[in-house]
C-alpha positions as CSV (number, residue, x, y, z in Angstrom):
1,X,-6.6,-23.5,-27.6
2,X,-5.9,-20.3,-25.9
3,X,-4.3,-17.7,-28.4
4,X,-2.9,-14.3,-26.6
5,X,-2.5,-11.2,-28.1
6,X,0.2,-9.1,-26.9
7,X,-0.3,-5.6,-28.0
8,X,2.1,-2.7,-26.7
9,X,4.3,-0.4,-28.9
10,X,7.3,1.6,-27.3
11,X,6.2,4.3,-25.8
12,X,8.3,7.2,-24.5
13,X,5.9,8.0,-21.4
14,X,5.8,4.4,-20.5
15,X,9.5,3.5,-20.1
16,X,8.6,-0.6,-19.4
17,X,9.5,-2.5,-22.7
18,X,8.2,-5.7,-23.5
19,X,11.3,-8.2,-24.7
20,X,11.5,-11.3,-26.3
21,X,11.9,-13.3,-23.4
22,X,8.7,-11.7,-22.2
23,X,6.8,-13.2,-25.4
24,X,8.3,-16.9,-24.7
25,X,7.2,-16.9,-21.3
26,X,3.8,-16.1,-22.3
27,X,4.0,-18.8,-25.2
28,X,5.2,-21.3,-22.5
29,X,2.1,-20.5,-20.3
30,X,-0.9,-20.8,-23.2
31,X,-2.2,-23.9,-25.0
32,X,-2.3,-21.5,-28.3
33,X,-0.6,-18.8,-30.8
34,X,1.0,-15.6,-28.7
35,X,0.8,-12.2,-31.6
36,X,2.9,-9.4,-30.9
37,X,1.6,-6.3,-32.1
38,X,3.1,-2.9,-31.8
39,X,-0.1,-1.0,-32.8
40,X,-3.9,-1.7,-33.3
41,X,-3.2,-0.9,-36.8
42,X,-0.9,-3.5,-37.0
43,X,-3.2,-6.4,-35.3
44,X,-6.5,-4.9,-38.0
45,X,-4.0,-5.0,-40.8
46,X,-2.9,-8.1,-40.3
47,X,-5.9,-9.8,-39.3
48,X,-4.7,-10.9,-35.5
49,X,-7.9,-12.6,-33.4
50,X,-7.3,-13.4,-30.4
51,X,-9.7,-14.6,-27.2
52,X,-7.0,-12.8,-24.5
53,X,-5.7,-9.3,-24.8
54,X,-2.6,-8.3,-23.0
55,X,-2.2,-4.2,-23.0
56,X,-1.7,-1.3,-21.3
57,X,-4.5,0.5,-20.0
58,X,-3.7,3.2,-18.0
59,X,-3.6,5.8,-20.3
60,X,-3.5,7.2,-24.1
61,X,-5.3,5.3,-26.8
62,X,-6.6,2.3,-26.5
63,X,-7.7,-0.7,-28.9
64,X,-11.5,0.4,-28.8
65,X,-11.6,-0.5,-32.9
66,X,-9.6,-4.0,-32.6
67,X,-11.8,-5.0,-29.5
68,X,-14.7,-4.4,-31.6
69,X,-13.7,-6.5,-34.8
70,X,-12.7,-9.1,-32.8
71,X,-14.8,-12.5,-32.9
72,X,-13.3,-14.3,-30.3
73,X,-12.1,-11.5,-27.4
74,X,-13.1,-12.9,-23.8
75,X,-10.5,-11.3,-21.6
76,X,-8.5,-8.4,-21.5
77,X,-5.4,-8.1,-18.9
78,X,-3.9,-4.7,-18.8
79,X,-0.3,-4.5,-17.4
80,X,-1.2,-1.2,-15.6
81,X,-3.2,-1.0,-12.0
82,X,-5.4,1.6,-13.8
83,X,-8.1,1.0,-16.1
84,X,-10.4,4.1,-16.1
85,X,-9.7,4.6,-20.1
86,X,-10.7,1.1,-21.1
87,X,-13.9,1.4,-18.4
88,X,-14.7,4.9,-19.5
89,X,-14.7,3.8,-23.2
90,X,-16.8,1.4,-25.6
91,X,-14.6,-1.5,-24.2
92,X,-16.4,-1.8,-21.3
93,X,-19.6,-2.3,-22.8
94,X,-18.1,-5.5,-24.7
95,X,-18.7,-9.2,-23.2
96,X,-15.5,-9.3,-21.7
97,X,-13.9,-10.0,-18.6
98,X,-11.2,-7.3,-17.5
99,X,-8.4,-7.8,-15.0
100,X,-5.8,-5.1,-13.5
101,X,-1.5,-5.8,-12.2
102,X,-3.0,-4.7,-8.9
103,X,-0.6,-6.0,-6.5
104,X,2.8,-5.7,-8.6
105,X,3.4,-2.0,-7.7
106,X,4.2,-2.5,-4.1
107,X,7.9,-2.5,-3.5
108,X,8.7,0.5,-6.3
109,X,5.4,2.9,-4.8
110,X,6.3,2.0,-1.1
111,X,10.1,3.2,-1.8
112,X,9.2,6.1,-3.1
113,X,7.1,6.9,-1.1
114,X,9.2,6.6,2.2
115,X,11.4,8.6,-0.3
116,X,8.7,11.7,0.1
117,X,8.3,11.4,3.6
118,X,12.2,11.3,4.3
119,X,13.0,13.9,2.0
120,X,10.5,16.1,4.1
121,X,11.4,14.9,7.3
122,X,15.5,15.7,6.4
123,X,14.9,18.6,4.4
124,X,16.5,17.2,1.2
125,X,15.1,19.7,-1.2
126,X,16.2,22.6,1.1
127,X,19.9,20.7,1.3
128,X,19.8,20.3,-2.4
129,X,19.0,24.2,-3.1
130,X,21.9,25.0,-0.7
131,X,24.2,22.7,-2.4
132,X,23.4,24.6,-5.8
133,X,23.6,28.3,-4.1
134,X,27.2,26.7,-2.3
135,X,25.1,27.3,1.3
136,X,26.7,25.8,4.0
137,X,24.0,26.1,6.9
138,X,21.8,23.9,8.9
139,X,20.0,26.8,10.9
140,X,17.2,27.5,8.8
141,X,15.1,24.4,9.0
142,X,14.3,22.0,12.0
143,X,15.5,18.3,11.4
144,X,13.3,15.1,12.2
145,X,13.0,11.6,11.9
146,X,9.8,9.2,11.0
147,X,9.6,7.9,15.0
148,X,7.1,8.8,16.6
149,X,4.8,10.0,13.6
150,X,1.8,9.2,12.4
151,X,0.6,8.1,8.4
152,X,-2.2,8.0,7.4
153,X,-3.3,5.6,4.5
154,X,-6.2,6.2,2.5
155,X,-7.3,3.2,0.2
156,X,-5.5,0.5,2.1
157,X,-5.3,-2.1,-0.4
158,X,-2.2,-4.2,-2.0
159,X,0.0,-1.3,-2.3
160,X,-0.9,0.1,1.4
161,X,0.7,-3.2,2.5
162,X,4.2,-2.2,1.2
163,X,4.1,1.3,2.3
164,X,2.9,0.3,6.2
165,X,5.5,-2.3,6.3
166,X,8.2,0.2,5.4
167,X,6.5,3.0,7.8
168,X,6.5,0.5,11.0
169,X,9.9,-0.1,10.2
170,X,10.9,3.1,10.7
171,X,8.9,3.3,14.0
172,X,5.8,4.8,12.4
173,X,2.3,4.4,13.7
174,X,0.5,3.1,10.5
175,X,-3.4,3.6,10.1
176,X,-5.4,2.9,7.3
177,X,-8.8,3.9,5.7
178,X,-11.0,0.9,3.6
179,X,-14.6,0.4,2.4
180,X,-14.3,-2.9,4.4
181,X,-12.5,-2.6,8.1
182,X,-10.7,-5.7,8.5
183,X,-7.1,-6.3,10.5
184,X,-4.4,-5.4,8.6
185,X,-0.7,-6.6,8.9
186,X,1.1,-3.6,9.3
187,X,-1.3,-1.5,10.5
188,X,-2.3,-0.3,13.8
189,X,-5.8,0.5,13.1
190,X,-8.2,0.5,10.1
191,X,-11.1,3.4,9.6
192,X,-13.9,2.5,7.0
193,X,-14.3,5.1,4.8
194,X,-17.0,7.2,6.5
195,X,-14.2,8.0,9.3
196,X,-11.7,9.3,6.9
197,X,-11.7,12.7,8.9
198,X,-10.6,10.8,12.0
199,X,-7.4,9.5,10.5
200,X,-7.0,13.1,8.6
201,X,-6.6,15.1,11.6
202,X,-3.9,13.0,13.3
203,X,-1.8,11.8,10.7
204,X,1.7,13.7,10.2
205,X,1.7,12.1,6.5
206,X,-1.7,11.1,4.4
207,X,-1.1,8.5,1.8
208,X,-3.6,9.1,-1.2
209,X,-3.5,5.2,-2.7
210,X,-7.3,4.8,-3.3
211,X,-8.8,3.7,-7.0
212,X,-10.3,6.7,-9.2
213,X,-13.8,5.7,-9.2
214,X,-17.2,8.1,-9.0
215,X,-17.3,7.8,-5.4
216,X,-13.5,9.2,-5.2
217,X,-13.5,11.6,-7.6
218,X,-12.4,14.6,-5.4
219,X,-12.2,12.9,-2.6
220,X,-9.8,15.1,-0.7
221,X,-10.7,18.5,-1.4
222,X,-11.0,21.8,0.5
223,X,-12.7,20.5,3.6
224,X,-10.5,17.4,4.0
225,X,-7.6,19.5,3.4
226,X,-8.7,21.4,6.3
227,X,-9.6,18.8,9.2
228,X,-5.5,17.9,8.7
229,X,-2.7,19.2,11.0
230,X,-1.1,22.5,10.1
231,X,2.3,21.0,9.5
232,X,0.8,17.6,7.6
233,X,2.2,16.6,4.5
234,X,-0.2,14.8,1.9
235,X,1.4,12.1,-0.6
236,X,-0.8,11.8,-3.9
237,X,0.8,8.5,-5.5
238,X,-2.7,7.8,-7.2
239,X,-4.6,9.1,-9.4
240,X,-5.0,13.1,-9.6
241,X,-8.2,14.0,-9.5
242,X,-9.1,12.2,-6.3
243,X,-7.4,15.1,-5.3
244,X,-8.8,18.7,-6.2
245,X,-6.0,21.1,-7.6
246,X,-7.3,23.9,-7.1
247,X,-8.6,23.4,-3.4
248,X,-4.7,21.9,-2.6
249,X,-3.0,24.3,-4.3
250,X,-5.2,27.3,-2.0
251,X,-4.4,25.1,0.8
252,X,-0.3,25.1,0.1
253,X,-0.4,28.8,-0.3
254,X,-2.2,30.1,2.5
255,X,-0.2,27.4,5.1
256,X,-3.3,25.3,5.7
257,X,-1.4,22.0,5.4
258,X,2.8,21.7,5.7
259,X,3.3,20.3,2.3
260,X,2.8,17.9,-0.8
261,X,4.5,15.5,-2.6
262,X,2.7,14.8,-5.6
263,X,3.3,12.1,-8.4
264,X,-0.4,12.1,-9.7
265,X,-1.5,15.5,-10.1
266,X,-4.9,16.9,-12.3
267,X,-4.7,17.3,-15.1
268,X,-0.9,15.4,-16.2
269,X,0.9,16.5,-17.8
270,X,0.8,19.5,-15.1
271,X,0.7,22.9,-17.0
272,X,3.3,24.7,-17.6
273,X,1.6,27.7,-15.2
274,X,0.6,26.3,-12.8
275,X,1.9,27.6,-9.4
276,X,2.5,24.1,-7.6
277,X,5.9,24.0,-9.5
278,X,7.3,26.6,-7.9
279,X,6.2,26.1,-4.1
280,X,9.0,25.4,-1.7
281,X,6.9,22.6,0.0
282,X,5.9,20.5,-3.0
283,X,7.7,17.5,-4.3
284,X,6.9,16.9,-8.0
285,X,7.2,13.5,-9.9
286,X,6.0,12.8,-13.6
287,X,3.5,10.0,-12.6
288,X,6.8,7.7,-11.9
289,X,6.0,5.8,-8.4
290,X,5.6,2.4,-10.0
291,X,8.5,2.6,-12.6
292,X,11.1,0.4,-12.5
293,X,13.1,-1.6,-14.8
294,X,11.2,-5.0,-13.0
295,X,8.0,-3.9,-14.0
296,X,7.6,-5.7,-16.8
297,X,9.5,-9.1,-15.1
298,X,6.5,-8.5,-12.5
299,X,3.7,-7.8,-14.7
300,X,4.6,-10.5,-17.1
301,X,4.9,-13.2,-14.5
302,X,1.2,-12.3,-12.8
303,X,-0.2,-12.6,-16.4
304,X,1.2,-16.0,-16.6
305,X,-0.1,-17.2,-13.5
306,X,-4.0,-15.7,-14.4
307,X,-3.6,-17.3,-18.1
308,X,-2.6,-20.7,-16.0
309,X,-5.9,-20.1,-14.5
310,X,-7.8,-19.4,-17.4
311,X,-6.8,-22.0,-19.2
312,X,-8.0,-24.2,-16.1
313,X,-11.3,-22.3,-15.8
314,X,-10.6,-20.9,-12.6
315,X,-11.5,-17.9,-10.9
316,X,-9.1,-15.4,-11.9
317,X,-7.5,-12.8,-10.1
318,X,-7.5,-8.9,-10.2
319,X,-10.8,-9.2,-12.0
320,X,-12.5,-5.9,-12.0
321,X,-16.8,-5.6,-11.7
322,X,-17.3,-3.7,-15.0
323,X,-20.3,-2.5,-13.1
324,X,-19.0,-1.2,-9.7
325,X,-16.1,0.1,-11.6
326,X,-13.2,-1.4,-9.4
């Protein structure tokens, strides 16, 4: 018997809510007892055990003192692709097995980020200023469209998928960077890792979609920034610091690269200061890519499916190497 914890309190940075219906389905899907808990406090008081944890992950506090008083813990699911706060904490140290929702986010980070690269491309937050200042004129910037162009995709993983398919659609030429060169649908040429700088200097648009790990931890900093084309336009929709702030920021100023569009940005929240906020050619989003009011459908139903496996002792999916970090 298979008892789930489900442990998740409204949170007004995290705008998915976990409803009833979400609980039956998870009851439907395990041989044991589901819990809901708002807090950890509320799963210690009351005494809630449980061998699966279903949280969130990706940020804020998380259930280091529960995980530790439990007897029967095994697995722990969080709904969020990141998991560097669980890793980076006692958690990780715990026998457990620990699986990500890689591979939900694809559809709500590929819209927006076509969303960037058209609002670039058509000027949008030019037209937007104009509308506010009652500017009627279409001199002052240079209108294009995604033909042609080149993106750039560094970490091509699940998400990468979405964003190329909605690139070649609009006539893009799609490349992609990876630890592991392998053909990709979508794309129309993969780069290992070490060749980063080769998809860097041609790419109209780079894609930041790679893991935070050691090995990208300020990944793309001042000499990366560099080796890319004047008028390039870099999409963080990661995490922040695999890009360093302070080297982009120098390189938006001083017209080294065309522009940003940044939902993941070091440190969030951004301070209040800093000058990224007011630069013509950066795009700001409160870490929002993946929001959607399907989220938690998504997230939900991929739980269900691993806890069918579980239960079954197979391999699961999404299962991260505690070790290697990803």
């Amino acid at each position: 018997m298979t008892d789930v914890l489900i442990l998740f309190g409204n949170r007004p940075d995290i705008p998915m809510k976990i409803e009833e219906r979400h609980i039956q389905a998870v009851q439907a899907a395990c041989s044991g007892r589901v819990y809901f808990c708002k807090s950890e406090e509320e799963a210690l008081r009351d005494g809630v055990d449980a061998e699966v944890l279903f949280t969130w992950g990706g940020s804020g506090k998380m259930p280091e003192a529960w995980c530790a008083a439990s007897k029967r813990l095994k697995w722990v699911n969080s709904f969020s692709a990141g998991v560097n706060p669980i890793m980076d904490g006692p958690i990780s140290s715990l026998p457990i097995r620990l699986t990500n929702a890689k591979g939900i986010h694809g559809k709500t980070m590929g819209v927006t980020t076509m969303g960037y690269i058209i609002s670039f491309l058509r000027h949008f937050p030019t037209m937007l200023r104009q509308q506010r200042e009652h500017v009627w004129d279409k001199t002052s910037v240079t209108f294009m469209e995604p033909t042609g162009l080149t993106v750039g995709i560094i970490g091509a993983g699940a998400i990468a998928g979405e964003v190329a398919r909605l690139c070649k659609a609009m006539d893009m030429t799609v490349l992609g960077v990876k630890r592991t060169v392998t053909p990709l649908e979508h794309f129309d040429r993969v780069y290992a890792n070490r060749e980063m700088d080769q998809v860097l200097a041609v790419s109209d648009f780079v894609v930041v979609l790679t893991p935070l790990t050691d090995a990208t931890r300020g990944l793309i900093g001042a000499a990366e920034l560099a080796r890319m084309k004047p008028t390039a336009v870099l999409i963080n929709i990661a995490r922040g610091p695999v890009v360093d702030t302070a080297a982009l920021t120098d390189a938006l100023r001083r017209g080294i690269i065309g522009g940003a569009a940044l939902d993941a940005v070091d440190p969030e929240p951004l301070p209040a200061d800093s000058p990224l906020w007011d630069m013509e050619n950066v795009i700001l989003t409160p870490h929002c890519a993946a929001d959607s009011t399907l989220y938690m459908d998504r997230a939900m139903a991929q739980f269900c499916d691993n806890l069918a496996r579980y239960e079954k002792g197979e391999p699961l999916f999404n299962e991260i190497d505690l070790q290697r970090r990803y």
